[in-house]
N, C-alpha and C positions, 0 to 999 in steps of 0.2 A: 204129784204134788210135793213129795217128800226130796224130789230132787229140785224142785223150785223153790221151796222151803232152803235146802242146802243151799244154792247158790245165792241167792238173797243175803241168808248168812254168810258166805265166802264173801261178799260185794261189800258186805258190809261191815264185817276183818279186813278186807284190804284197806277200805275206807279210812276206818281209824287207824290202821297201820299205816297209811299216809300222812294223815293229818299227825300222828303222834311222830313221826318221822321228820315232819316239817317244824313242829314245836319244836322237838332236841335241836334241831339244825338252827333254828331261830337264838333259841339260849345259849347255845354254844359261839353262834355270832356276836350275838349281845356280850356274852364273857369274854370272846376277844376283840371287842371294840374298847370294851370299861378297861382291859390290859392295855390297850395301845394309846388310851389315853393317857392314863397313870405313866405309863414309860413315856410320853410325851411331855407330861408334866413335868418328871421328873429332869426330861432334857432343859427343859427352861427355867430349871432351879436351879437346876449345875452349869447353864450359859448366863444365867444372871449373875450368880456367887463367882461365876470366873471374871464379870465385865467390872464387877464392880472391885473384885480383887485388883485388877490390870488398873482401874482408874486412880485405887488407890493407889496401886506402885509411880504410877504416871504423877501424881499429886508427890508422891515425897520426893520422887526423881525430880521434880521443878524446886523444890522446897531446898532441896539438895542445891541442885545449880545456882539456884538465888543466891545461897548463901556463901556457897564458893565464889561466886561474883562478885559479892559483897568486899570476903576477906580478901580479895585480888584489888576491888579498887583502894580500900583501907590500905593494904600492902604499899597500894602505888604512891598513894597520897602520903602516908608516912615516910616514905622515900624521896620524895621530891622534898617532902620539909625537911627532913635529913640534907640533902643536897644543898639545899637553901643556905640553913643552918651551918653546912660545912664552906663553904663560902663567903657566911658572914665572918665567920672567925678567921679564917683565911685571910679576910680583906683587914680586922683588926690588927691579927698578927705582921700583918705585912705595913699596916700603921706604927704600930707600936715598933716594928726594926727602923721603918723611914725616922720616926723624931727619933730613937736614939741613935741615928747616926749624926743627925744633926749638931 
């Protein structure tokens, strides 16, 4: 009986040496599930703060262009008035020689 007694007791140390074996394995999962989210988290705060950095640079790089486009047509348009302008005095000066030759 003293040895059915023992054994009962050993079945029943393995038992909760199982069950306590399966807990630790359970929490240790759990602890790295809660790690791999956290670093997953973290991936989509550092792919967010990058998207939204790039749209910024993408937003001043158009802002940019704009504006260089801007001082290109102004360029162009002052030019042409310029050209305009040089032509009208041209066409004066070439009056003002014709009556004084007359």
């Amino acid at each position: 009986q003293s040895r059915k007694r023992k054994a009962v007791a050993d079945a029943l140390k393995r038992e909760n040496q199982a069950k306590e074996a399966a807990i630790k394995k359970q929490k240790m999962a759990d602890q790295a599930s809660k790690e791999k989210k956290a670093v997953d988290a973290r991936k989509r705060e550092g792919k967010a703060k990058e998207a939204a950095f790039k749209k910024q640079k993408a937003d001043k790089d158009s802002q940019i262009k704009k504006a260089t486009e801007a001082l290109k047509r102004d360029n162009e348009a002052r030019k042409a008035a310029d050209r305009k302008q040089n032509k009208e005095i041209a066409e004066l000066k070439r009056k003002i020689r014709d009556t004084q030759r007359q």
